[in-house]
Backbone as JSON, one array per atom type, in Angstrom:
{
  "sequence": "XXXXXXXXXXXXXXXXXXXXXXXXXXXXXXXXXXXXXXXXXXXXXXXXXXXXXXXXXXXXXXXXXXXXXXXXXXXXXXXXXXXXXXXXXXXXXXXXXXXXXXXXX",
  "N": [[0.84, -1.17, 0.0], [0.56, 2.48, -0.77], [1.95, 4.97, 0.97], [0.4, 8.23, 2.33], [1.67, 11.34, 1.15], [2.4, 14.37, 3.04], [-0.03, 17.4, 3.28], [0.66, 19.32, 0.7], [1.8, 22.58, 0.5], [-0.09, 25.14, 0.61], [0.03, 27.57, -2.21], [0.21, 30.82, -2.24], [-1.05, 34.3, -3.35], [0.09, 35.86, -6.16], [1.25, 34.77, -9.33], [2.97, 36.84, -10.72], [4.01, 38.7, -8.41], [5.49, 41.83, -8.43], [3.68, 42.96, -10.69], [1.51, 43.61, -9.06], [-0.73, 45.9, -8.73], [-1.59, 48.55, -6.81], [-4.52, 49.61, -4.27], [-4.89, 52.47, -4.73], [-3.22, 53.51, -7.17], [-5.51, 51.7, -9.08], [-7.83, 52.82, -8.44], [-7.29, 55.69, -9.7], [-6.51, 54.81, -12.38], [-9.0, 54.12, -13.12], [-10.13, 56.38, -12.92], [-9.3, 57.95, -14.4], [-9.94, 56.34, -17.03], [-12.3, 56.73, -17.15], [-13.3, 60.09, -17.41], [-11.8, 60.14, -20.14], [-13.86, 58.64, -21.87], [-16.31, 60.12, -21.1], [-15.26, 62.06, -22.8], [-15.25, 61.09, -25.21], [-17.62, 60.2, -25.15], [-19.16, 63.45, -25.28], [-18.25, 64.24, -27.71], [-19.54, 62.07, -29.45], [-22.57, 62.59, -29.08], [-22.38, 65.57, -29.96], [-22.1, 64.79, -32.91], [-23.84, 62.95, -33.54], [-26.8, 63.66, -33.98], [-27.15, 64.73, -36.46], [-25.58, 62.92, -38.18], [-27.4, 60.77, -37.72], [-29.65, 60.49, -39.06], [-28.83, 59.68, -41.62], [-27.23, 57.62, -41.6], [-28.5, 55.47, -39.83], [-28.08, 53.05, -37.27], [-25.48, 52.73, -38.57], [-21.83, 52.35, -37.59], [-19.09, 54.36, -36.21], [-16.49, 55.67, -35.41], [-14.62, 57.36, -33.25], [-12.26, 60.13, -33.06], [-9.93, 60.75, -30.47], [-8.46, 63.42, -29.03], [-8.3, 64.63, -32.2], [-10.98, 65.18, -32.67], [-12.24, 64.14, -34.83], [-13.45, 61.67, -37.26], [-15.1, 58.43, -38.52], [-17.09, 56.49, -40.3], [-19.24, 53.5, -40.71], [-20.61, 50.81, -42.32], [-19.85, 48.4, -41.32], [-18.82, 47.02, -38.36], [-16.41, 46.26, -37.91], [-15.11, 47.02, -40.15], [-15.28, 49.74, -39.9], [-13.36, 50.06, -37.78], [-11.17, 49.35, -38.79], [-10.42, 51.27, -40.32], [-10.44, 53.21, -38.85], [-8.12, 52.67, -37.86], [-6.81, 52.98, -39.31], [-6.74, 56.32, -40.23], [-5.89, 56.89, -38.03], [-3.27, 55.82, -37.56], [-1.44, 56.05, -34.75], [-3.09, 56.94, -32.75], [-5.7, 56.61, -30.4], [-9.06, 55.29, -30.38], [-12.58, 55.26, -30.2], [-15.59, 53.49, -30.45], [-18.68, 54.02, -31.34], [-22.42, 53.13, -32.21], [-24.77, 54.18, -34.1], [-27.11, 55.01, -32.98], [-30.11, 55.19, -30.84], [-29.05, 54.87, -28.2], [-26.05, 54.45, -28.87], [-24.92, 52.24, -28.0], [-22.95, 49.25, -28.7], [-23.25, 46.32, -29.27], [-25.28, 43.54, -28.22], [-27.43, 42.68, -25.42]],
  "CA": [[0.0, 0.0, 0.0], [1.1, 3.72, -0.84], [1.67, 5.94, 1.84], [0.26, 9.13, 1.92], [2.26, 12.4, 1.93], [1.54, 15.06, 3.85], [-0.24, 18.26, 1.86], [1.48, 20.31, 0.06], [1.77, 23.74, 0.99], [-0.67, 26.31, -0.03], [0.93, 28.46, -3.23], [-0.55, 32.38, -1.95], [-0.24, 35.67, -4.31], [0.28, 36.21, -7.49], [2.12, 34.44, -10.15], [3.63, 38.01, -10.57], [3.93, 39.95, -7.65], [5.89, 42.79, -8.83], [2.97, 43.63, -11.53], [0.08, 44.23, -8.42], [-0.94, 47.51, -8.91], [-2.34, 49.27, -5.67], [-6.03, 50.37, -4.57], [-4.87, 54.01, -5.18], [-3.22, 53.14, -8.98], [-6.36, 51.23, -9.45], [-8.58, 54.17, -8.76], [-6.97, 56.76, -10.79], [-6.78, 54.46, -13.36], [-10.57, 53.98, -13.22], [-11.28, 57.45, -12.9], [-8.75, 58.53, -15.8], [-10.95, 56.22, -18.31], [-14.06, 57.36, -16.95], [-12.91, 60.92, -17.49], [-11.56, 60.15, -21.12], [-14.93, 57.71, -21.96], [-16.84, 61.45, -21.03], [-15.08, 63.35, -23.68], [-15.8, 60.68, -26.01], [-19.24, 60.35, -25.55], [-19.65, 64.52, -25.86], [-17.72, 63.86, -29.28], [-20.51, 61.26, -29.93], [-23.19, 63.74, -28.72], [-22.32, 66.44, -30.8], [-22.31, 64.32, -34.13], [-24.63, 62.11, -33.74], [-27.88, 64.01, -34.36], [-26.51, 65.06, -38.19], [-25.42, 61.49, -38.86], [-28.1, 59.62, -37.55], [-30.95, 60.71, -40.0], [-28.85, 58.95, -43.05], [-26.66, 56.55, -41.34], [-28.91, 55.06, -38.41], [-27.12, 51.61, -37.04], [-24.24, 52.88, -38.73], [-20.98, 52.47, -36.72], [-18.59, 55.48, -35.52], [-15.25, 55.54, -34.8], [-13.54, 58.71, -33.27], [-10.29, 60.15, -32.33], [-9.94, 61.79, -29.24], [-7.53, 64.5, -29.61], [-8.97, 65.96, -32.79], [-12.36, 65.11, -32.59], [-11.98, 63.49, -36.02], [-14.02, 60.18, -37.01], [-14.64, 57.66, -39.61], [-18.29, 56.26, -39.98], [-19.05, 52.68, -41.74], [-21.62, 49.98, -41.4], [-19.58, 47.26, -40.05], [-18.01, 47.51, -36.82], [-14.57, 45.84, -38.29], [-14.64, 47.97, -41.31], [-15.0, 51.62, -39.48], [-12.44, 49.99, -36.88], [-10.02, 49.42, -39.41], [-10.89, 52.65, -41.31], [-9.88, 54.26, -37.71], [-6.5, 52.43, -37.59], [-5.38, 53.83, -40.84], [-6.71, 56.9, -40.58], [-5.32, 57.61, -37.01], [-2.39, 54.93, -36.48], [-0.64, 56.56, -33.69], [-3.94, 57.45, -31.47], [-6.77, 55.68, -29.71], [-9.97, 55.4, -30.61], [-13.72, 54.57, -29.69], [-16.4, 52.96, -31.43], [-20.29, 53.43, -31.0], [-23.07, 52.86, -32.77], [-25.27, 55.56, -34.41], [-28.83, 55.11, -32.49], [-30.57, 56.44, -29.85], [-28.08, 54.61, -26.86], [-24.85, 54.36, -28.93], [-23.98, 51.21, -27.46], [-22.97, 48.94, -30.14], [-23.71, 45.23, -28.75], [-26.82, 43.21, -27.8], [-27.18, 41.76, -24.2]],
  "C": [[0.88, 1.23, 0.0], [0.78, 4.18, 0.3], [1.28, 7.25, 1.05], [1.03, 10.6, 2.02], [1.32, 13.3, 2.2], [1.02, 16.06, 2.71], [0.6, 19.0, 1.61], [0.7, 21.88, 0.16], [0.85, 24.2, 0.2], [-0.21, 27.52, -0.66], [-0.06, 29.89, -2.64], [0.09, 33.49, -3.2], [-0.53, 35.26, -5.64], [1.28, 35.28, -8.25], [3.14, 35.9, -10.34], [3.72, 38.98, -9.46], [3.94, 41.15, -7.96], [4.52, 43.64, -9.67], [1.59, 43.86, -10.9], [-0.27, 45.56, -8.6], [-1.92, 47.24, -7.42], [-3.71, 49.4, -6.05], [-5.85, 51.58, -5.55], [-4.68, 53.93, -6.94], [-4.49, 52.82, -9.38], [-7.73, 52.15, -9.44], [-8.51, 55.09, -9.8], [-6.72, 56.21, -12.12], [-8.52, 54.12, -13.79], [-11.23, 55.15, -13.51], [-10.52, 58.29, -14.05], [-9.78, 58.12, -17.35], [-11.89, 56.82, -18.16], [-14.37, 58.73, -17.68], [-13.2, 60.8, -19.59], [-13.36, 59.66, -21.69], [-16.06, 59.17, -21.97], [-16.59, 62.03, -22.32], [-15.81, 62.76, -24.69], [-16.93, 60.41, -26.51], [-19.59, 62.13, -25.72], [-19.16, 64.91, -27.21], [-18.8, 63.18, -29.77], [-21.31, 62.05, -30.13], [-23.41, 64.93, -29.38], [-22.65, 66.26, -32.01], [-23.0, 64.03, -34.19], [-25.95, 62.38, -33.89], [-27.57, 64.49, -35.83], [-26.64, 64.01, -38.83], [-26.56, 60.58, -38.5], [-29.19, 59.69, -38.43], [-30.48, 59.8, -41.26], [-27.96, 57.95, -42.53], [-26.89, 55.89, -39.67], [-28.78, 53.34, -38.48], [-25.97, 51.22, -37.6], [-23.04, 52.55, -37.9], [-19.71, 53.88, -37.14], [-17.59, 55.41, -35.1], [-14.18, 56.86, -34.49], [-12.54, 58.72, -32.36], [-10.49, 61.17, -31.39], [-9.75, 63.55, -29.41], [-7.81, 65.41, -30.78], [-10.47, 66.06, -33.24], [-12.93, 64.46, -33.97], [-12.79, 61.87, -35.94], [-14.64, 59.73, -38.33], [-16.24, 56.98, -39.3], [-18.53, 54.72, -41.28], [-20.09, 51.77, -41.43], [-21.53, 48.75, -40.98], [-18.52, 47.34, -39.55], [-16.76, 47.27, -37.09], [-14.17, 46.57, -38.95], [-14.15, 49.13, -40.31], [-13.66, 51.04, -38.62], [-10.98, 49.88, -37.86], [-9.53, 50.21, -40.27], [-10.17, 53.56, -39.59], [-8.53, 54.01, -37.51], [-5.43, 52.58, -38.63], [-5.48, 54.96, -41.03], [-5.9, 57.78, -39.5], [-4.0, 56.39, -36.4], [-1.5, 55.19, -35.04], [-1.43, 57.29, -32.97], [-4.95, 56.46, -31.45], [-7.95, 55.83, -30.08], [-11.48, 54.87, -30.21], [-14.56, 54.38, -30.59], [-17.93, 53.0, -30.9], [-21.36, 53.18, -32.48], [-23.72, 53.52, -32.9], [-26.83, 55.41, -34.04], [-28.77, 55.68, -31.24], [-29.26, 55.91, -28.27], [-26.59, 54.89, -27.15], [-24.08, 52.93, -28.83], [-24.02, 50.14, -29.23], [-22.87, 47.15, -30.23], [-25.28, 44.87, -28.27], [-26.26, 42.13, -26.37], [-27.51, 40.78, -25.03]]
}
């Protein structure tokens, strides 16, 4: 008959320690998108009564920084219409109806 060994220790933490980020980091990174996520929706906001009369369920893709944006009617297209027209900035994507959002629960 096999004996049994005893258990083996309980591994705690992180596979990475070093890369925990803090509460505090983890805040101000929460409240930096939030912030940004704002501008972008009053970028949305602004356009989106113009464009929505001829391109409603369109998709939307703008650039922060110059308020610049790229409009297409599928979500991969405009997204890849935003990464050539702005490669070296960030961009968001909604959808041109009454919420914006651009998914279905």
């Amino acid at each position: 008959m096999t004996e049994l060994t005893s258990k083996q220790p309980r591994r705690r933490g992180r596979i990475f320690p070093e890369l925990t980020l803090s509460p505090e980091e983890l805040a101000k990174r929460k409240a930096e998108n939030e912030a940004e996520y704002k501008r972008y929706r009053a970028i949305f906001e602004r356009v989106r009564p113009e464009l929505i009369q001829e391109h409603y369920g369109w998709y939307i893709a703008i650039e922060l920084n110059s308020g610049d944006y790229v409009i297409d009617q599928d979500v991969d297209i405009a997204h890849k219409k935003a990464l050539e027209k702005f490669p070296n900035a960030d961009h968001c994507v909604f959808r041109l109806n009454e919420s914006g959002a651009t998914g279905t629960i």
